[in-house]
N, C-alpha and C positions, 0 to 999 in steps of 0.2 A: 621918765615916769611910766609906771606901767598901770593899764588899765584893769581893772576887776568887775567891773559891771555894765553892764549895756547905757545907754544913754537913752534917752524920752522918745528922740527920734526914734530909733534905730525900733524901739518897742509899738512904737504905733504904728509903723508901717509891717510891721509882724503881725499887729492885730487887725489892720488893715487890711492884709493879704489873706488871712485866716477867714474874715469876715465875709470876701469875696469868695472862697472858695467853697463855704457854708450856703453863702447865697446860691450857689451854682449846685451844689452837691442835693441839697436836702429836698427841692424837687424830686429830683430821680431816684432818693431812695423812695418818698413818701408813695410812688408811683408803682414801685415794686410789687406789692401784695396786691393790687390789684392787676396787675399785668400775671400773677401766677393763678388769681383768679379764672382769666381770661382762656389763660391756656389748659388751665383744670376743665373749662365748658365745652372749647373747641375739641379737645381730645375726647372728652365724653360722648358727645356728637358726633364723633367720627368713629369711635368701635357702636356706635349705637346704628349710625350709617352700615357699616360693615357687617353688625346683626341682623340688618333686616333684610339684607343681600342674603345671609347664612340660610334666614328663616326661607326666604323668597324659596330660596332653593331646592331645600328640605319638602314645604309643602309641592314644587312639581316633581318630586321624587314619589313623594308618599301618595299624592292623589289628593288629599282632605285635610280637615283639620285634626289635629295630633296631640296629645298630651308629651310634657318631658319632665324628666327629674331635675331639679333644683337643688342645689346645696348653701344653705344660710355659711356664715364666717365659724360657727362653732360644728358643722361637719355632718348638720341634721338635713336629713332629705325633705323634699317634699313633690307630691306630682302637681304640675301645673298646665291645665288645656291651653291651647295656641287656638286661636279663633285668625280665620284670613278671611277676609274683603273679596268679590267676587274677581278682583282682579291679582288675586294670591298673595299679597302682603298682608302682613298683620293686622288685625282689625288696629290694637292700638300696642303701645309701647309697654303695658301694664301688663301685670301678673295677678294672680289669683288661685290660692290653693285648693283643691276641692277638697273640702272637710267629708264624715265619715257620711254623713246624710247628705250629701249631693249637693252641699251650695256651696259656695263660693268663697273664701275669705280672702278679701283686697289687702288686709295686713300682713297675712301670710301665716295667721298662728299663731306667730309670735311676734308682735308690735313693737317689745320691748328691743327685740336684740336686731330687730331689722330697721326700726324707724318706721312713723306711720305715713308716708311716702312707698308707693309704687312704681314711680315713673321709671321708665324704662329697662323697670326691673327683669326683662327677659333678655338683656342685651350688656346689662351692667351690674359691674360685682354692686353685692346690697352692701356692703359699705358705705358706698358713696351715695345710696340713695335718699338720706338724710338732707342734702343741699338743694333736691331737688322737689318742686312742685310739676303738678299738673292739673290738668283742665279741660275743659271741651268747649266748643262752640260751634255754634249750625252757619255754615253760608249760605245758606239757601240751597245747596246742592248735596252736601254733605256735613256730616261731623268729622272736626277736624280737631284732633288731640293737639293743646298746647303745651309745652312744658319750657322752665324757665329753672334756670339752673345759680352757680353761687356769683357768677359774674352779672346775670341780668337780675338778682336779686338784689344786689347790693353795691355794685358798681355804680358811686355818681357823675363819674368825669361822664359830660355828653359827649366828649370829643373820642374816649377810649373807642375800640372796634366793638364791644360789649359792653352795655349799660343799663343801669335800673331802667325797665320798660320793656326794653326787648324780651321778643320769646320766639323760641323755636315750635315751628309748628310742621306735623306729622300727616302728611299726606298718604291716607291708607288705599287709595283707590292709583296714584304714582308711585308710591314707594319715596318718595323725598321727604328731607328733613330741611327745612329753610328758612334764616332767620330771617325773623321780620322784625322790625323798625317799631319804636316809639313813634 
């Protein structure tokens, strides 16, 4: 007699096994976008790191503080002053275009096509600067720029390396960028 169909067993222990390996799988994917998250922040951080080495450098070259050109995603310039800290780094991470009467605009002009986020926009393409926030705050010694990017915005695992609460804070008077803790 020959067989055509599977029997009851042979099907539950298929769905048994399937069961088991969903139970094991779907953690790790679910874990995914926030691990790309993660590494979206730390790479951010680290050409932002390497920016402000660039900038450090620039102003003991130049002597002063310095103006540079800028180019938004659609190819439009604009000049932007670099302010440093009596210890040569950047006063903050932020940008500011000098409009035609001498002030300042923190949007850059154009809010729409840049986002109205600043942060670190002297150091990072303005695309990305959409995910990111910033901030200040006095320690009694100085101000200290915070900025907090799409992994400490939105990350809830507490155990992840980066998660909702954390922020990176900018040290203008060392030059370091260091994340601190919830």
């Amino acid at each position: 007699m020959t067989r055509s169909a599977f029997s009851m067993i042979e099907l539950v222990f298929v769905i048994v096994i399937l069961g088991i390996m969903a139970a094991v799988a779907v953690p790790r994917f679910a874990s995914i976008q926030d691990d790309a998250l993660i590494s979206n922040e730390k790479t951010t951080i680290g050409v932002a790191r390497q920016g402000v080495t660039t900038l450090y450098g620039k102003r003991q070259v130049r002597g002063g503080d310095f103006s540079i050109t800028l180019s938004n995603k659609d190819g439009a310039e604009y000049t932007s002053a670099v302010y440093f800290s009596s210890s040569y780094f950047p006063y903050t991470l932020s940008v500011g275009a000098t409009t035609g009467n001498g002030t300042t605009d923190n949007n850059v002009t154009s809010a729409t096509a840049r986002g109205d986020y600043t942060a670190l926009a002297l150091v990072v393409e303005p695309e990305a600067l959409a995910d990111w926030n910033s901030s200040a705050h006095f320690d009694g010694s100085s101000e200290l720029a915070i900025y907090t990017g799409p992994a400490s915005n939105v990350v809830d695992d507490g155990n992840a390396e980066i998660h909702q609460g954390d922020w990176w804070e900018y040290n203008n008077t060392s030059g370091k960028i260091i994340l601190q803790e919830n």
